[in-house]
Short mmCIF file of the C-alpha atoms (twelve columns), coordinates in Angstrom:
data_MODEL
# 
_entry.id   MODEL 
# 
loop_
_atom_site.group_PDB 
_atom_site.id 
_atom_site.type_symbol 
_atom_site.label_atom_id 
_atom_site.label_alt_id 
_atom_site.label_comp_id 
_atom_site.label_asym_id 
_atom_site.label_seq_id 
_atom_site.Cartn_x 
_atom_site.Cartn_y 
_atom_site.Cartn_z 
_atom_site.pdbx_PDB_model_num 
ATOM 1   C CA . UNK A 1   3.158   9.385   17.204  1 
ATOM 2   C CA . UNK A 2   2.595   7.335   14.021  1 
ATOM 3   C CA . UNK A 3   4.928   4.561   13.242  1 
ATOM 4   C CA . UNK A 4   6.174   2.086   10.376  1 
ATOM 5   C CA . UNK A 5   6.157   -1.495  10.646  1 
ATOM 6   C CA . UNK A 6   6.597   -4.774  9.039   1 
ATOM 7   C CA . UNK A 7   3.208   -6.615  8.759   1 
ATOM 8   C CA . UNK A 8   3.859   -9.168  12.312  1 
ATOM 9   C CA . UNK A 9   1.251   -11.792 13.407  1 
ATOM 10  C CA . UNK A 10  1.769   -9.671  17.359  1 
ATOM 11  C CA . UNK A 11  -1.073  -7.703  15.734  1 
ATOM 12  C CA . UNK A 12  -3.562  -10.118 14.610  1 
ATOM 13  C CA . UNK A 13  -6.700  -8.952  17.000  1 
ATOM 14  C CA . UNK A 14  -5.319  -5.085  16.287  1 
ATOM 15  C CA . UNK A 15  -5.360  -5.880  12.224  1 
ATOM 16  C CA . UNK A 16  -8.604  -7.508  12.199  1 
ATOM 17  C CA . UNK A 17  -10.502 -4.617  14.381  1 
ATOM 18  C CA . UNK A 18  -8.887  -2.748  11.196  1 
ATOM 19  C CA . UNK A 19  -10.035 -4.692  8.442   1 
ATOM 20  C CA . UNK A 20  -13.667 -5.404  9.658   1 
ATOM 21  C CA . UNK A 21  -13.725 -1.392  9.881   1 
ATOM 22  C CA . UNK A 22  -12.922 -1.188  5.895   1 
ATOM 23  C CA . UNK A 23  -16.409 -3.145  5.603   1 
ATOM 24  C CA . UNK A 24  -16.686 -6.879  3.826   1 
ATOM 25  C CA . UNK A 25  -15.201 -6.740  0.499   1 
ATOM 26  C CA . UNK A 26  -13.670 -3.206  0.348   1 
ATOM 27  C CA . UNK A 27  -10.592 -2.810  -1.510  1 
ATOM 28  C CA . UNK A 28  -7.527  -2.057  1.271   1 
ATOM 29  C CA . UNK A 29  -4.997  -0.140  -0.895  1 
ATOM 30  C CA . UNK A 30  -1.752  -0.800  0.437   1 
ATOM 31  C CA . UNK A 31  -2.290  -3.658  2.661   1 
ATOM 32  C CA . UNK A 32  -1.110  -6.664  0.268   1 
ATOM 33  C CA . UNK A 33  -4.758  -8.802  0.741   1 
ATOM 34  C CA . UNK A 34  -5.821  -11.145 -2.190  1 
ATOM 35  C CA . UNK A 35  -9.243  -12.146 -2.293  1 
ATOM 36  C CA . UNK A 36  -7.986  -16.004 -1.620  1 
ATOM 37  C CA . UNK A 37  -6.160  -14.548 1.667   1 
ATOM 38  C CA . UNK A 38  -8.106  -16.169 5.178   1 
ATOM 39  C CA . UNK A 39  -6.964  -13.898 7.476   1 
ATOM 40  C CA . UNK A 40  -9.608  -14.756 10.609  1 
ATOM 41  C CA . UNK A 41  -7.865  -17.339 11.746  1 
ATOM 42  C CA . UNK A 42  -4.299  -17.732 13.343  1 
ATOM 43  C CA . UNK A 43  -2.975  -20.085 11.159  1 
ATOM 44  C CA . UNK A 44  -4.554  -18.110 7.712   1 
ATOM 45  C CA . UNK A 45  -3.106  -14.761 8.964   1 
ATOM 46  C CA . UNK A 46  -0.147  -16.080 10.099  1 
ATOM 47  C CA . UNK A 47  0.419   -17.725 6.077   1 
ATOM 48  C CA . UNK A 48  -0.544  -14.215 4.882   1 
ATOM 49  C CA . UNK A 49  2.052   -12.576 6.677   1 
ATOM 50  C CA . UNK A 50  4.628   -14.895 6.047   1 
ATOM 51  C CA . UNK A 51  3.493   -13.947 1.859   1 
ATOM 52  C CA . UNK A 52  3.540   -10.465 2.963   1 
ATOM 53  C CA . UNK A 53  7.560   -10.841 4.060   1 
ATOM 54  C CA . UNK A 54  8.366   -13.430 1.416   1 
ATOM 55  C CA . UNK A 55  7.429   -10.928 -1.633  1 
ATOM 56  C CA . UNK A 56  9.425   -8.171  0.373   1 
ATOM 57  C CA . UNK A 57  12.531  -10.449 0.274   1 
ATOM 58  C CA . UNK A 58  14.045  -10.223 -3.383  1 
ATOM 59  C CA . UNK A 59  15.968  -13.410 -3.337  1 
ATOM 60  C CA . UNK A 60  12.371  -15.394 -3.153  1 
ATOM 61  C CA . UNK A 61  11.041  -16.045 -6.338  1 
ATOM 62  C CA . UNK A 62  7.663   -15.177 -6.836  1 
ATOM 63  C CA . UNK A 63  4.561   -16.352 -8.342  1 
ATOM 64  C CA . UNK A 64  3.344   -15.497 -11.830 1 
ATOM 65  C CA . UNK A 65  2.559   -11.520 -12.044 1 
ATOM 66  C CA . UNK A 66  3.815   -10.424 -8.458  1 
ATOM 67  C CA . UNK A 67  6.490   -8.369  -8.305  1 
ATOM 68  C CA . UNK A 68  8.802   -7.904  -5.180  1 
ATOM 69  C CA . UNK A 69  6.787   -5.457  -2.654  1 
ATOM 70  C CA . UNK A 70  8.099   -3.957  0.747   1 
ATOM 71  C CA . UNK A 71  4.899   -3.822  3.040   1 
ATOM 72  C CA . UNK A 72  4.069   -1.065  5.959   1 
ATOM 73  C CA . UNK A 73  1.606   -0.785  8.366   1 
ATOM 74  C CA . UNK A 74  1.077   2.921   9.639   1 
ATOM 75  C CA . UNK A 75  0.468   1.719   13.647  1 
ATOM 76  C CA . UNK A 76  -0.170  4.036   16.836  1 
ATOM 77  C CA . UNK A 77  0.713   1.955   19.946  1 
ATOM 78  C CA . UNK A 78  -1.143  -1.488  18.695  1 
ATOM 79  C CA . UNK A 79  -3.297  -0.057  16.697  1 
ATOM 80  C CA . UNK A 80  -3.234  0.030   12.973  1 
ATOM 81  C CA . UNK A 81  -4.186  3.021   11.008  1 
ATOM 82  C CA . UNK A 82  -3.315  2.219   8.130   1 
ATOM 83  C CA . UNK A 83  -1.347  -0.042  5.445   1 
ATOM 84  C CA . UNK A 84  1.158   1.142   2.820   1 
ATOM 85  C CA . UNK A 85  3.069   -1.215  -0.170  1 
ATOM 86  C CA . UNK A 86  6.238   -0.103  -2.118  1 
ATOM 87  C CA . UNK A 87  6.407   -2.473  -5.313  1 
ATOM 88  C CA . UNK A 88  10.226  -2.815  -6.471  1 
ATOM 89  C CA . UNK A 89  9.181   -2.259  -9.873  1 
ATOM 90  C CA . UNK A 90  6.552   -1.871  -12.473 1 
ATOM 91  C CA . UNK A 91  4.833   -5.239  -14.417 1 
ATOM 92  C CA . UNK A 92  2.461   -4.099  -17.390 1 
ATOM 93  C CA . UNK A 93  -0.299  -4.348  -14.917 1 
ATOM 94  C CA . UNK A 94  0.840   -2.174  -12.580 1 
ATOM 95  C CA . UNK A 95  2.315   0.537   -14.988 1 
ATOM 96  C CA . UNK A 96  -1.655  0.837   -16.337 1 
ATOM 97  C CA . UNK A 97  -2.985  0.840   -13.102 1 
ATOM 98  C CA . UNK A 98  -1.454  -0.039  -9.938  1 
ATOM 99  C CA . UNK A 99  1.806   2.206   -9.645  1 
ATOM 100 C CA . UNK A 100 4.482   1.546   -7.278  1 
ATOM 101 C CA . UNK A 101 3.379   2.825   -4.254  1 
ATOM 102 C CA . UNK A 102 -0.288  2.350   -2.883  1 
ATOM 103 C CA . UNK A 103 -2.006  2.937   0.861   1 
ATOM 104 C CA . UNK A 104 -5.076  3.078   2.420   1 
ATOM 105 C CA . UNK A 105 -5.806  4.752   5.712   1 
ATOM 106 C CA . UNK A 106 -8.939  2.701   8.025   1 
ATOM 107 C CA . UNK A 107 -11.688 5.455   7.696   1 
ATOM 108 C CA . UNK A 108 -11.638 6.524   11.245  1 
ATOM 109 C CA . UNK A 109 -7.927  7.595   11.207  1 
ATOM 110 C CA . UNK A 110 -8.461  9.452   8.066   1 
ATOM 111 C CA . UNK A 111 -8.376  13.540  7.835   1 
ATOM 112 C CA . UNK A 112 -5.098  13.791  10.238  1 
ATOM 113 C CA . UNK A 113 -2.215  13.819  7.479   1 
ATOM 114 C CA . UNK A 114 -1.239  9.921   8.190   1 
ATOM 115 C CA . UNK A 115 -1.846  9.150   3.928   1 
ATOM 116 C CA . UNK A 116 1.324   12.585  3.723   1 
ATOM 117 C CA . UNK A 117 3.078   10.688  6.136   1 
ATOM 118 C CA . UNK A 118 3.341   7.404   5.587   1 
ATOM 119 C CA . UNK A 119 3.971   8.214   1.803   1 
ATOM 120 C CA . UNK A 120 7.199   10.575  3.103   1 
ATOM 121 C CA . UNK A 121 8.456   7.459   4.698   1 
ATOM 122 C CA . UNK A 122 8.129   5.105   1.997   1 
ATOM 123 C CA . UNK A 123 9.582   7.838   -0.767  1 
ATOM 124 C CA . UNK A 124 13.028  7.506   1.178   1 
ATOM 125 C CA . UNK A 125 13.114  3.582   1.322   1 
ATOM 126 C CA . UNK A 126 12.453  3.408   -2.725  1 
ATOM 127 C CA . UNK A 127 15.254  5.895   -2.595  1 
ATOM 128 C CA . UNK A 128 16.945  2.936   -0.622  1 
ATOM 129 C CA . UNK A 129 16.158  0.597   -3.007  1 
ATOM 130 C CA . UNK A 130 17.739  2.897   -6.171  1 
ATOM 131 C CA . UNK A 131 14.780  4.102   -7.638  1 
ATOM 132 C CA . UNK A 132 14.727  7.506   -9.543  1 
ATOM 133 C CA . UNK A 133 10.794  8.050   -9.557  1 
ATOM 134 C CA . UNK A 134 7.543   6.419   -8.625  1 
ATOM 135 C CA . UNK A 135 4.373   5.967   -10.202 1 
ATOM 136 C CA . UNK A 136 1.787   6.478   -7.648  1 
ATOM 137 C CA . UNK A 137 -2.127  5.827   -8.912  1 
ATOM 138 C CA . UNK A 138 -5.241  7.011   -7.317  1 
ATOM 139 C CA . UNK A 139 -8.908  7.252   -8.343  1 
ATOM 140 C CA . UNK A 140 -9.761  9.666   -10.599 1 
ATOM 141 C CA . UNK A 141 -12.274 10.909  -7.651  1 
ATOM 142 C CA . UNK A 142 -10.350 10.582  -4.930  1 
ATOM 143 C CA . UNK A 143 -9.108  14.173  -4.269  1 
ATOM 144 C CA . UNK A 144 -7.754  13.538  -0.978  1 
ATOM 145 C CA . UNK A 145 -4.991  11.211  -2.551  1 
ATOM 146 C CA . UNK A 146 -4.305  13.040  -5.068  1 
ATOM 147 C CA . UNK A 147 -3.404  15.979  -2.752  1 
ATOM 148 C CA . UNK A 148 -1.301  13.240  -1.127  1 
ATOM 149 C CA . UNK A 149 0.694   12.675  -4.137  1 
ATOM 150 C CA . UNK A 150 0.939   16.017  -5.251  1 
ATOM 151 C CA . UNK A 151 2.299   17.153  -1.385  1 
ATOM 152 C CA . UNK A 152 5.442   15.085  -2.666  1 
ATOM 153 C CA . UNK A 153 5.542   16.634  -5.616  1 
ATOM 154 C CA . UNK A 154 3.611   14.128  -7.957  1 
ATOM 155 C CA . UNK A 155 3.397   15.484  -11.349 1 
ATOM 156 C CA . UNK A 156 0.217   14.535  -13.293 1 
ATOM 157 C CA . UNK A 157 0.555   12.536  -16.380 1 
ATOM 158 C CA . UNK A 158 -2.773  11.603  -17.131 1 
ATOM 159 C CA . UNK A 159 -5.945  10.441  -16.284 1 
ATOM 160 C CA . UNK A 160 -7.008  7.113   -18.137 1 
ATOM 161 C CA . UNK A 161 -9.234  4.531   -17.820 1 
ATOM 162 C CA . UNK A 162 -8.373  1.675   -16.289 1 
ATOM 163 C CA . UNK A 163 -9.649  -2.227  -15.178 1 
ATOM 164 C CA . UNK A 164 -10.103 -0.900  -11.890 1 
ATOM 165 C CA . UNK A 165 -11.876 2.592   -13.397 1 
ATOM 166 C CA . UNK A 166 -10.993 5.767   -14.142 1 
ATOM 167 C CA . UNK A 167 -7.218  6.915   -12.318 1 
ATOM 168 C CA . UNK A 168 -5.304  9.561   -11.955 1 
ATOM 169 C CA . UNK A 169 -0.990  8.816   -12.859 1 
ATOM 170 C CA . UNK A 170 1.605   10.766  -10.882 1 
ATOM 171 C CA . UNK A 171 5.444   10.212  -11.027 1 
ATOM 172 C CA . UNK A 172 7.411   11.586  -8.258  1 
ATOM 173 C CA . UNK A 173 10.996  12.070  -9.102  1 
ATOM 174 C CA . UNK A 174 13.018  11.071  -6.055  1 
# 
């Protein structure tokens, strides 16, 4: 049975099997990982994670375009399926592109519902946090998402071009 989690250094070996799965330089929707993260070692995992819980904490000020971000990972036992990010609210960069919500699923745990699931979960903690919808983005190709999004009843606003490509824009009214 699938579980939430904080992001916890207990999982380093678990997380990295994970990550080296996505392939070098693949994008890992959900997970929180800047390009300048080192995440190999210990010590460089062990700063990431402490980021990770730092941006989830709104009484920490945060650098220059973050905004405060809950992080998930979607975990089986000690392994990790999956990663899953609620954003508190919406910059100008993430209103064109990013939405609030984003996830990934590693590509062997994909096709079992986990993407439905997770998203289910994180829905009730942004109604937690007081929010009255969500913008969640996807590709503009990436059907499987979108039937994600539109499980939870994600209404399509548009499709527009974006830095990142082409996206599809949902808001879910919670």
């Amino acid at each position: 049975m699938p579980e939430l989690i904080a992001p916890t250094v207990r999982l380093h070996t678990a997380w990295l099997e994970s990550h080296h799965e996505w392939g070098p330089g693949v994008h890992e929707d959900g997970a929180g990982l800047l390009p300048s993260d080192e995440v190999e070692s210990a010590a460089g995992f062990a700063a990431w994670i402490a980021r990770l819980s730092d941006e989830s904490d709104p009484a920490k000020p945060l650098s220059e375009g973050r905004v405060h971000c809950t992080y998930r990972w979607v975990v089986e036992g000690d392994r990790i399926l999956g990663a899953i990010a609620l954003r508190h609210e919406l910059n100008d960069y993430l209103l064109r592109v990013g939405g609030n919500i984003g996830y990934g699923i590693r590509p062997s745990a994909r096709r079992r519902g986990l993407a439905t699931w997770a998203l289910g979960r994180m829905l009730d903690e942004a109604r937690a946090l007081g929010l009255d919808r969500v913008l969640v983005t996807c590709e503009e190709q990436n059907i499987a998402s979108a039937k994600t999004i539109e499980r939870h009843g994600g209404v399509l606003e548009d499709v527009r071009d974006t830095e990142l490509g082409p996206a599809r824009r949902y808001w879910i009214t919670l």
